[in-house]
C-alpha positions as CSV (number, residue, x, y, z in Angstrom):
1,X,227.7,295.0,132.0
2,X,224.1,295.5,130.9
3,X,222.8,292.3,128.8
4,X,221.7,295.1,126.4
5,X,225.2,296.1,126.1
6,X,226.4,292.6,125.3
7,X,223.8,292.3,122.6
8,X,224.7,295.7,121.2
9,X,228.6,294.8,121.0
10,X,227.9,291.5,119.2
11,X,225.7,293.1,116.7
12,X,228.2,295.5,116.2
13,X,231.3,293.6,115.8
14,X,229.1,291.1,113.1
15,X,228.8,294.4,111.0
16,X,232.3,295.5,111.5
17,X,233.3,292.1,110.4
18,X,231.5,292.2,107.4
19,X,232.3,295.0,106.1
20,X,236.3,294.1,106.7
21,X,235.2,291.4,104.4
22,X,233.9,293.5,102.0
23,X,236.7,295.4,102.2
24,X,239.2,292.6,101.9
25,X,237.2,291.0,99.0
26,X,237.1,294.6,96.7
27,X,241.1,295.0,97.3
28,X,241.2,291.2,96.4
29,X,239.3,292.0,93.1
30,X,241.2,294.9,92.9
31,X,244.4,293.0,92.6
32,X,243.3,290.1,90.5
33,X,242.1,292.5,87.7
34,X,244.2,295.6,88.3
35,X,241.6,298.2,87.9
36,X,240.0,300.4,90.5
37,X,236.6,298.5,90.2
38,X,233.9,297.2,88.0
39,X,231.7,300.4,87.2
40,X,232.5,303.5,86.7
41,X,231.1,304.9,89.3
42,X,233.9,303.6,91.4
43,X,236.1,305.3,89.6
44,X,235.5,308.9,91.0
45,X,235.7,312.4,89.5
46,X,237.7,310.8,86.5
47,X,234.9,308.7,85.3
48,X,233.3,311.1,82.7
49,X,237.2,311.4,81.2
50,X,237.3,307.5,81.1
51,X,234.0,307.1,79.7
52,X,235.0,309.6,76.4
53,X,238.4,308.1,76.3
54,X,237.2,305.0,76.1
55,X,234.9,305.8,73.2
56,X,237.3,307.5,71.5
57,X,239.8,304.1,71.4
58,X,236.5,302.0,70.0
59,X,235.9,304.6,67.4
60,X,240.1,303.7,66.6
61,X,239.4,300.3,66.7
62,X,236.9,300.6,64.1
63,X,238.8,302.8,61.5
64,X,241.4,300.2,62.3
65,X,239.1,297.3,60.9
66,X,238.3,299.4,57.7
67,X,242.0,300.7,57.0
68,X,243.0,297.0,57.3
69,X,240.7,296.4,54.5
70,X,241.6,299.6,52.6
71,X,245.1,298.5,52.6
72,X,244.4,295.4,51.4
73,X,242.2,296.8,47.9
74,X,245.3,299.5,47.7
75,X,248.2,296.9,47.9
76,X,246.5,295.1,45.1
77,X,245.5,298.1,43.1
78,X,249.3,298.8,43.3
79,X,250.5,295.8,42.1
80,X,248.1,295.2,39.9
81,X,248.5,299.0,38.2
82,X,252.2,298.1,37.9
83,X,251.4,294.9,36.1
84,X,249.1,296.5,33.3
85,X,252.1,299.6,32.8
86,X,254.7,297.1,32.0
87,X,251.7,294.7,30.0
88,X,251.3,298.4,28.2
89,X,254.8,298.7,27.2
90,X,255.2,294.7,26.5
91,X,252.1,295.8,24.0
92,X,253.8,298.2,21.7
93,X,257.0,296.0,21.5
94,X,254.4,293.2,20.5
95,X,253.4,295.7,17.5
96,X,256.2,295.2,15.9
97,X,256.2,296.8,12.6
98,X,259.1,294.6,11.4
99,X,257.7,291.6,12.7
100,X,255.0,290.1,9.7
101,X,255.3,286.6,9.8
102,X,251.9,284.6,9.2
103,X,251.3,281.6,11.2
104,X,249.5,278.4,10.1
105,X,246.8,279.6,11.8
106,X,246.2,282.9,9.8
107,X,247.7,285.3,12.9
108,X,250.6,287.0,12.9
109,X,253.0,285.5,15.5
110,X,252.8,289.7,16.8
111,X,248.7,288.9,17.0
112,X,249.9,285.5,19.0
113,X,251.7,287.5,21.7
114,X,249.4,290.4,22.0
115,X,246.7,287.7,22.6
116,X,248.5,286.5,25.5
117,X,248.6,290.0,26.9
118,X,245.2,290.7,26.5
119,X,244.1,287.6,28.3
120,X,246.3,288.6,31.3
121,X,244.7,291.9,31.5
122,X,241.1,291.0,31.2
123,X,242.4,288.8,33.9
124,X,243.7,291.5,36.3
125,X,240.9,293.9,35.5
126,X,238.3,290.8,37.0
127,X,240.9,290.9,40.3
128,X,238.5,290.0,43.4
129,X,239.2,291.1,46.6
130,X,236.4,289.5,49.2
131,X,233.8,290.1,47.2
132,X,235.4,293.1,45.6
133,X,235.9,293.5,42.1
134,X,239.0,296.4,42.1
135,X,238.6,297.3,38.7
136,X,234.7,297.3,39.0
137,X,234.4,301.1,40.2
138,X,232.0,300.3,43.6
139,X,231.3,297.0,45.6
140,X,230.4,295.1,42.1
141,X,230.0,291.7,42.8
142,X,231.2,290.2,39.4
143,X,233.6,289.9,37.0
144,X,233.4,293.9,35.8
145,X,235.2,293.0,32.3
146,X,233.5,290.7,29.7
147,X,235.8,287.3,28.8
148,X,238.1,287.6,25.5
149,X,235.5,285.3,23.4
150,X,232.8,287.2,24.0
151,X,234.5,290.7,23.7
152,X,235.9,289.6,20.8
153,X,233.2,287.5,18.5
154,X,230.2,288.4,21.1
155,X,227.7,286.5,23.2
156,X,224.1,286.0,23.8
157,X,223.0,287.5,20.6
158,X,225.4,290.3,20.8
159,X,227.7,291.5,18.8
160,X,231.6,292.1,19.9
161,X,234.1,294.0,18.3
162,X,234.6,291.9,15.2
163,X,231.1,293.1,14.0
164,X,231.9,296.4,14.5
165,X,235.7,296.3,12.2
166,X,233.6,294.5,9.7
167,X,231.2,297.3,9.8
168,X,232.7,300.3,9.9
169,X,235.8,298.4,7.1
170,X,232.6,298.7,5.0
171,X,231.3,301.9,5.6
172,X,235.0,303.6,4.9
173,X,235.8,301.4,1.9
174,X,232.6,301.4,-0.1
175,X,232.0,299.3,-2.6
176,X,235.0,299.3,-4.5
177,X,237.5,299.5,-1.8
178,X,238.1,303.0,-2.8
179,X,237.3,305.2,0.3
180,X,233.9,306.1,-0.8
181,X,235.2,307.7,-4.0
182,X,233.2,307.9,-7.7
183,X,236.7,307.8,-10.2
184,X,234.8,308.4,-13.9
185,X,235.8,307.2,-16.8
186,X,238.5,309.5,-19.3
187,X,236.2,311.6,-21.7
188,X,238.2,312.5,-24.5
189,X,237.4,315.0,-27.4
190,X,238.9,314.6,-30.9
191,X,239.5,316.3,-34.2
192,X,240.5,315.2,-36.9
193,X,241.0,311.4,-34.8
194,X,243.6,313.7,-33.0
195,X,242.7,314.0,-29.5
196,X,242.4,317.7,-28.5
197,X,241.9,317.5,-24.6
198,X,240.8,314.6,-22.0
199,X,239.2,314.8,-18.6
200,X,238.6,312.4,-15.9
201,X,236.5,313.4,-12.3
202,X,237.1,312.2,-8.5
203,X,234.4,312.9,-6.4
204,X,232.9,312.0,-3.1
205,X,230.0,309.7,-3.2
206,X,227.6,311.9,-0.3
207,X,227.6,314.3,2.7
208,X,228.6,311.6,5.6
209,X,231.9,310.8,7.6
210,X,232.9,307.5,5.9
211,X,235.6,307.5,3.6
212,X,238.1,309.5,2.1
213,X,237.4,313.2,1.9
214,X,238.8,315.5,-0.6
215,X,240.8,318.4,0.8
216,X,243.0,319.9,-2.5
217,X,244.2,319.6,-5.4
218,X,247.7,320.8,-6.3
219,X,249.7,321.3,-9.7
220,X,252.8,322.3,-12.0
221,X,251.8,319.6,-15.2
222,X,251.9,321.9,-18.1
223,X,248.8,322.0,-20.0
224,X,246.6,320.5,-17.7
225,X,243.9,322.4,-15.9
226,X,242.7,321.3,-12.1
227,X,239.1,322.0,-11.1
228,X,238.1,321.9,-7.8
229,X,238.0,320.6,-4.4
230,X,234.9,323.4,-3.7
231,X,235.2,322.7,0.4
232,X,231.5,321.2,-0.5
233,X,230.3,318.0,0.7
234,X,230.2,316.3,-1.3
235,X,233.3,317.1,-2.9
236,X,234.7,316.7,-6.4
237,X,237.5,317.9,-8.3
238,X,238.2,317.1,-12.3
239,X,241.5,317.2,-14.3
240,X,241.8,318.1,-17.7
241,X,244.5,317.5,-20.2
242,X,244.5,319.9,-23.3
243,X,248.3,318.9,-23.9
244,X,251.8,316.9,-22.8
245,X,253.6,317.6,-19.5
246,X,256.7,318.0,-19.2
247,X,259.1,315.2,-17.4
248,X,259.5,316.1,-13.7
249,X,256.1,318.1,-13.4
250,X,253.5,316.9,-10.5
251,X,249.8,316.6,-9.1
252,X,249.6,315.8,-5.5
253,X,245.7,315.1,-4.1
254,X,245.2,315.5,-0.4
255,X,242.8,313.3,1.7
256,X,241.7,313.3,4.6
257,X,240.8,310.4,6.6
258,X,237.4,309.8,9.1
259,X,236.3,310.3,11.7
260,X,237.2,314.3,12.3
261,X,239.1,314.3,8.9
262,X,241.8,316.2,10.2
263,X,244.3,313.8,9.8
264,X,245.6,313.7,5.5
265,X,246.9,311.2,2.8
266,X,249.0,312.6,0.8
267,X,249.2,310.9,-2.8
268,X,251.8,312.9,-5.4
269,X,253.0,311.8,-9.0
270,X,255.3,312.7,-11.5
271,X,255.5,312.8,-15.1
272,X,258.0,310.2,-15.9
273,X,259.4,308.5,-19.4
274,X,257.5,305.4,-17.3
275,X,256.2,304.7,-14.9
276,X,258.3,301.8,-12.9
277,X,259.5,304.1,-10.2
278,X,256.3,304.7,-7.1
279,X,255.1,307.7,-7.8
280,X,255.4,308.4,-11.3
281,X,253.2,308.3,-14.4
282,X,254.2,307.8,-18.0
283,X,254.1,310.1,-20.5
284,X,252.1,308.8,-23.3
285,X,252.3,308.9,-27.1
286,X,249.3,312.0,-27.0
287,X,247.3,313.4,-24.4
288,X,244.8,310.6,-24.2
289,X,247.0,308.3,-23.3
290,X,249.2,310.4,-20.3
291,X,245.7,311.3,-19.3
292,X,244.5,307.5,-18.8
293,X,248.3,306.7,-17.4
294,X,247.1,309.1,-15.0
295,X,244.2,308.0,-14.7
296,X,245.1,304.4,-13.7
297,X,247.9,305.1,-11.5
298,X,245.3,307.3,-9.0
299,X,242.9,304.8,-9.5
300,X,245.6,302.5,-7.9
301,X,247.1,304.9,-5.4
302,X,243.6,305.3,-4.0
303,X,242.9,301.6,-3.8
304,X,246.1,300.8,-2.0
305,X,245.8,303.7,0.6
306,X,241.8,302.6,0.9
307,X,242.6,299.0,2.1
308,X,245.9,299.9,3.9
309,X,246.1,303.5,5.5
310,X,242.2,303.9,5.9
311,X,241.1,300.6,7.0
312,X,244.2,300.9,9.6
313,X,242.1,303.9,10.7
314,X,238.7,302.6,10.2
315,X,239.4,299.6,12.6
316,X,240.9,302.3,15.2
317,X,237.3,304.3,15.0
318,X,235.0,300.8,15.3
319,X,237.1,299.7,18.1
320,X,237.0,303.4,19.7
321,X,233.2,303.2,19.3
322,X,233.2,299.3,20.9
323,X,235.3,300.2,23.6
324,X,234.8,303.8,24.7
325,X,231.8,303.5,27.4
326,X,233.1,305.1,30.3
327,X,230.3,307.2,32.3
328,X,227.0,305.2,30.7
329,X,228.3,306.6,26.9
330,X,226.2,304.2,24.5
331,X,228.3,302.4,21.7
332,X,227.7,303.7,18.1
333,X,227.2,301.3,14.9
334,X,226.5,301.9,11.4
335,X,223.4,302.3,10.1
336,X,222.9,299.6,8.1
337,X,222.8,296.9,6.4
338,X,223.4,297.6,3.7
339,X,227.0,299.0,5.0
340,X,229.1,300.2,2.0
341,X,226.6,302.5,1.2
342,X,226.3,304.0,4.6
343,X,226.2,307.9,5.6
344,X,225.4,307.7,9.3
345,X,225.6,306.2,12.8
346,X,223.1,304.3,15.5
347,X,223.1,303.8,19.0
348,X,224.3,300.5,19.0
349,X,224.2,299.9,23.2
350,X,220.9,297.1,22.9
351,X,222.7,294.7,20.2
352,X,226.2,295.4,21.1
353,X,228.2,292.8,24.0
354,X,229.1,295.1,26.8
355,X,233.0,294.7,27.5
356,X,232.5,296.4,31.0
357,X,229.9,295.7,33.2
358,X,231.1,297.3,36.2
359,X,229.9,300.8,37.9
360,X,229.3,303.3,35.3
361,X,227.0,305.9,36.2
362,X,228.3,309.8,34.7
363,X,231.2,311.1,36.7
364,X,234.3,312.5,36.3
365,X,236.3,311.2,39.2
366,X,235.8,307.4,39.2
367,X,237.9,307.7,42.7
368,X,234.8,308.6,44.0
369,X,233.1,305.1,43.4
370,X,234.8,303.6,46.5
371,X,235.2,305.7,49.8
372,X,236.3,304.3,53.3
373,X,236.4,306.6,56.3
374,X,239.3,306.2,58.2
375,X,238.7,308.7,60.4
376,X,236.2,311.7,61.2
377,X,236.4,314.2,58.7
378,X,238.9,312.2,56.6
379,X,237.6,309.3,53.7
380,X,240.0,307.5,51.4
381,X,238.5,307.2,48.0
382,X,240.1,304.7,45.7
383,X,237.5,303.5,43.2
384,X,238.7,302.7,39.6
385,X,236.8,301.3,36.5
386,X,238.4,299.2,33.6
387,X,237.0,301.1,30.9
388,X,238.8,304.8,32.6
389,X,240.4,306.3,29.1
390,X,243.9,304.7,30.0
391,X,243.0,301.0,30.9
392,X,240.1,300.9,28.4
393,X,242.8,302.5,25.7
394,X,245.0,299.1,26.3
395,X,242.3,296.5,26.2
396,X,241.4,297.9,23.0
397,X,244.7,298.1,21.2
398,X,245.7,294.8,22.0
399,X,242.0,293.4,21.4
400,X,242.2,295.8,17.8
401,X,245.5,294.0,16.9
402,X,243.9,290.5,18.0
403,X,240.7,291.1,16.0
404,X,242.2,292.3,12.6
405,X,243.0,290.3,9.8
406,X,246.3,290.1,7.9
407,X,246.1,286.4,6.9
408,X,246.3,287.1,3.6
409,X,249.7,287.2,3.4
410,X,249.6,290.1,0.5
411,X,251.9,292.7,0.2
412,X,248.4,294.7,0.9
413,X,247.9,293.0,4.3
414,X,251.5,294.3,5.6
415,X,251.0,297.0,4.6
416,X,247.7,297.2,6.4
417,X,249.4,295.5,9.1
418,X,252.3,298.4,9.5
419,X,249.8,301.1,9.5
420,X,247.5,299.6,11.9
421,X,250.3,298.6,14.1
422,X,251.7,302.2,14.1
423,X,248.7,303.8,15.0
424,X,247.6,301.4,17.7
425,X,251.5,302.1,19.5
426,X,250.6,305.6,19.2
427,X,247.5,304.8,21.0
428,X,249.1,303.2,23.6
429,X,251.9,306.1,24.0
430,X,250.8,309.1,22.3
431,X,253.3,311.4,21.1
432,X,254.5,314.2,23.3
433,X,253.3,312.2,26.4
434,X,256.1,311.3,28.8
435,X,253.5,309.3,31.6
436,X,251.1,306.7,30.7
437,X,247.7,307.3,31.9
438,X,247.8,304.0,34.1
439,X,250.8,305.7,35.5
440,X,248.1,308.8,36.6
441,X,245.8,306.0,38.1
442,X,248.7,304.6,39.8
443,X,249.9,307.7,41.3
444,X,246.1,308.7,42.8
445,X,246.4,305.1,44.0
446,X,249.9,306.1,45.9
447,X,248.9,309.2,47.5
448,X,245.8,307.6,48.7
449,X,247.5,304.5,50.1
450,X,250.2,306.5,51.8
451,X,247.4,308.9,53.1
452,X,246.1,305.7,55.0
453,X,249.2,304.8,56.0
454,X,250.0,307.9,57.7
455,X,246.4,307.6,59.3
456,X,247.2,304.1,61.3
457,X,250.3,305.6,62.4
458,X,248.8,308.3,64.3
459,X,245.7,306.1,65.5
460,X,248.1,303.7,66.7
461,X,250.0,306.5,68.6
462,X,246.8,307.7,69.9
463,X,244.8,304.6,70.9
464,X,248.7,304.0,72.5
465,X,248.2,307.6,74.5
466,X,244.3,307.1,75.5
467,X,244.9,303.6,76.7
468,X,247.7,304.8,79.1
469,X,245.5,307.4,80.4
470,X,242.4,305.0,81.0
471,X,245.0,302.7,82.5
472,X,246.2,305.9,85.0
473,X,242.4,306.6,85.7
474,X,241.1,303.0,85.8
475,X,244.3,301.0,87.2
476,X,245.8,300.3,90.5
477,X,248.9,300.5,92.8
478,X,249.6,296.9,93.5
479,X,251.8,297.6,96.0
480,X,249.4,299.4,98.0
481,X,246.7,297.4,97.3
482,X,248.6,294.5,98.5
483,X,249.7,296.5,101.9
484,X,245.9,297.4,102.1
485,X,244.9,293.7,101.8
486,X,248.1,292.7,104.4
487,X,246.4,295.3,106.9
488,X,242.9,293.9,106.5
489,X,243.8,290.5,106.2
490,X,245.6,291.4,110.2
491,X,242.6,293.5,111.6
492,X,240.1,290.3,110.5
493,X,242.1,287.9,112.3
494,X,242.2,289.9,115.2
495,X,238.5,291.1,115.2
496,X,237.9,287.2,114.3
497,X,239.7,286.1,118.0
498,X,238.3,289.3,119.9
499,X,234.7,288.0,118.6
500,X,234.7,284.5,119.3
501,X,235.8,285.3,122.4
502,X,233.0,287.7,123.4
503,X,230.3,285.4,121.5
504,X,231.4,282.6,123.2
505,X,230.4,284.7,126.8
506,X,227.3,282.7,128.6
507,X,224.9,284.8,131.1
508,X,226.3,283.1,134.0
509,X,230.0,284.9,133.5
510,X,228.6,288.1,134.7
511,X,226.7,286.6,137.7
C-alpha cells in the first residue's frame, strides 16, 4: 500500500466518523424531544401543512384568552341581572299600598325598605370586573351610576331629583294647590231679594302642560245649564243655576292629567238632602245656596285630587325627566323660578347631577357597546348601560318612592302616598306585560353566553385535532429512533476500533 493510500483512508474514516456522530447526536435529540428536528425544514414535504396548522392553534389560543374573559363579564352579568329581577319584584311588594306607617324619622317604614333596595342596586349597577364597569355600556373606567346622596339631593352644584319633584309639584299644582285651575266666585242675580239664577266658572289658567286640563262636562241637574269645555286651551266651562235639582241628579267634570293628558280624573256629585256621604252636595234653601254647596264641594274635590292623584303623577313625570337619559337625551326642567306659574320646559342637562355617567352615545342596541371576537367572522357583543328603559325604570321607582314626602301624616299624604305607590308598581310591571324588561336583558345576555360557550367547545375540539396532526407531522417513532441510535451507537464502536488500529500504523509496518 501506497503512503497516499494510507493518508486517503485515514482522512476518510475521520469524516465517516463524524458524520456517524452527527448522526448519533440528531437521533439522540430526536429522542430527548420527540420531534423530527428543530426547523422546519427538517420536517419534509409536510412543513407548509405544519406551519398553517400551527398558526391556526395560536389564533385558538388567542380567542381562548378573550373568551375566558368574556365568560367572566357574562357570568357576572347573569348573576347580577338575576339579582336586580328579584330586587324588581322585592320593589313593588315594598310599595305596599296598605302599608302607611310614618316613622320617627318622617319615612314611611315602605320608604325605609325601598331605600335599602336602591342602595343595593346602585351598588350592582357600579359592578367592576378588572377595570370593567358591566353596567357602564363600553370599557368605562368608573363607577357608571352616580351614589344615592348625590342622585337623590345632588352634588357639586347640581341638582338631583329632589329639585326636580319640588319643581315640577309646583308647576302642576299652581298656586293654590288646585291643578292650575281659576274657580270664580258664585255670581248671583236677584229680584225682588229672591235669587233668580247663580253661576260659578272653572277654567284653565294658560295654553301649557302643567296641571289639570279640562276635558267635559256632563249633566242631569234639573234647571241648571252647563257651558263649555270648548276643546280650547285654555279651557273653561261655567255652570249656571236658574233653579233646584232634584235629589239623585248629577254633574261629573272630567280631567285630564300631564304630561300627554290622556290619562282622566273623574270627579261626580249628586244632589243630596246633605251632603255627609263623598260625593254628594246639599240641596239648599234656594238656588244660591245649592249653587255655593256646589260650589265648595268642587272646590274641595279639586284640591284633594290636586295634591293626591296629580302630585302622584307629577312626581312620576319629574323623575321620568331626571332619570330618562339613555342615548345622550338631555334632562328637561321647568322654566322658572318662579314655578307655580310656569307654562314650559328647559334643557336642564348643565345644572342637573347626572345619575349615569357611563357610555351613552345615540344607539339603539346598547349590546353593541362591548364586542369580543371569539373567533373569525364571529364577535360576541354584550354591552349594557344602567340607564337601558328597564334598569333605569327601577332606579327611578325606588329612588321616586325614596324621594317623596308623606311625613305629614294627613289623611292627604296617604292618600298621596296610595296613588304614588300604585303608579310607581305599575311602572315597575306594567299591565298586560308578562316579562320584565331586565328579564329581555337577561335573556340577550343568555344567548350570548351560551353562544361563547358553544365556541370553546369546538376550539377546544379543534386545537385537540390540529395538535394531533402537528404531533403526526412533527413527532417521532421512539422505537425506531432508539433501534436507529442502537445501530449507530454499534457501527461507531466498530469504526472507532477499525480506526485506531489503522492510525496507530507507523511507516516502518509496510517496509
Amino acid at each position: 500500500m501506497t503512503l497516499s493510500s494510507i493518508t486517503t483512508s485515514r482522512s476518510y474514516l475521520t469524516l465517516q466518523l463524524g458524520q456517524l456522530n452527527d448522526q448519533l447526536t440528531d437521533k439522540t435529540t430526536q429522542l430527548a424531544t420527540g420531534k423530527v428536528g428543530t426547523t422546519y425544514g427538517e420536517i419534509g414535504d409536510n412543513r407548509l401543512l405544519d406551519i398553517q396548522l400551527t398558526q391556526k392553534v395560536s389564533l385558538i389560543e388567542s380567542y381562548q384568552e378573550t373568551i375566558t374573559i368574556s365568560n367572566l363579564h357574562l357570568e357576572t352579568l347573569s348573576l347580577s341581572l338575576e339579582r336586580l329581577e328579584t330586587i324588581r319584584q322585592d320593589s313593588k311588594s315594598a310599595m305596599d299600598t296598605n302599608d302607611f306607617v310614618i316613622q320617627s324619622d318622617g319615612q314611611t317604614q315602605t320608604q325605609s325598605r325601598a331605600e335599602l333596595l336602591l342602595t343595593e342596586t346602585l351598588n350592582i349597577l357600579n359592578t367592576e370586573i378588572a377595570g370593567y364597569y358591566i353596567f357602564g355600556g363600553t370599557d368605562s373606567i368608573a363607577d357608571p351610576v352616580a351614589n344615592l346622596d348625590a342622585i337623590l339631593n345632588g352634588s357639586g352644584g347640581l341638582d338631583g331629583l329632589s329639585a326636580f319633584l319640588d319643581e315640577y309639584s309646583q308647576a302642576n299644582l299652581g298656586a293654590s294647590n288646585n291643578g292650575r285651575l281659576s274657580i270664580s266666585a258664585l255670581t248671583t242675580n236677584y229680584a225682588a231679594g229672591v235669587p233668580t239664577d247663580s253661576t260659578f266658572t272653572i277654567a284653565e289658567d294658560g295654553a301649557h302642560d302643567f296641571g289639570f286640563d279640562i276635558s267635559s262636562v256632563t249633566s242631569t241637574l234639573s234647571n241648571a245649564s252647563i257651558t263649555g269645555p270648548l276643546a280650547a286651551d285654555p279651557d273653561s266651562f261655567d255652570v249656571q243655576f236658574t233653579g233646584q235639582p232634584a235629589l239623585g241628579e248629577t254633574i261629573t267634570i272630567e280631567l285630564t292629567l300631564p304630561p300627554d293628558h290622556t290619562e282622566t280624573v273623574s270627579i261626580e256629585f249628586t244632589a243630596a238632602s246633605t251632603n255627609e256621604a263623598e260625593g254628594t252636595f246639599a240641596i239648599g234653601a234656594d238656588l244660591e245656596e245649592t249653587a255655593q254647596n256646589l260650589l265648595a264641594e268642587i272646590t274641595a274635590e279639586i284640591e284633594n285630587q290636586a295634591q293626591t292623584t296629580l302630585r302622584a303623577v307629577s312626581d312620576q313625570w319629574a323623575s321620568d325627566e331626571f332619570f330618562t337619559t339613555f342615548g345622550g337625551e338631555e334632562p328637561q326642567r321647568v322654566d322658572g323660578p318662579p314655578y307655580d306659574t310656569a307654562t314650559a320646559q328647559i334643557a336642564g342637562g348643565s345644572t342637573t347631577v347626572e345619575w349615569y355617567t357611563g357610555r351613552n352615545t345615540a344607539t339603539t342596541d346598547a349590546r353593541a357597546d362591548k364586542n369580543a371576537v371569539i373567533d373569525s367572522n364571529l364577535t360576541a357583543s354584550y354591552g349594557v348601560r344602567a340607564n337601558e328603559t328597564a334598569l333605569q325604570e327601577l332606579v327611578q321607582s325606588l329612588a321616586t318612592f325614596v324621594a317623596a314626602d308623606f311625613s305629614g301624616g294627613t289623611q292627604t299624604d296617604e292618600e298621596y302616598y296610595n296613588a304614588l305607590s300604585s303608579n310607581l308598581r305599575s311602572l315597575l310591571q306594567p299591565v298586560g306585560v308578562d316579562q320584565s324588561g331586565i328579564v329581555d336583558i337577561s335573556t340577550d345576555i343568555a344567548i350570548t353566553h351560551r353562544t361563547v360557550s358553544l365556541t370553546s367547545e369546538r376550539h377546544v375540539q379543534m386545537k385537540s385535532t390540529y395538535e394531533g396532526t402537528i404531533a403526526e407531522i412533527e413527532g417521532i417513532d421512539q422505537n425506531q429512533v432508539a433501534a436507529e441510535i442502537l445501530t449507530l451507537q454499534n457501527n461507531l464502536e466498530v469504526s472507532y476500533r477499525a480506526s485506531s488500529i489503522l492510525f496507530n500504523l507507523s511507516l516502518s509496518d509496510y517496509i
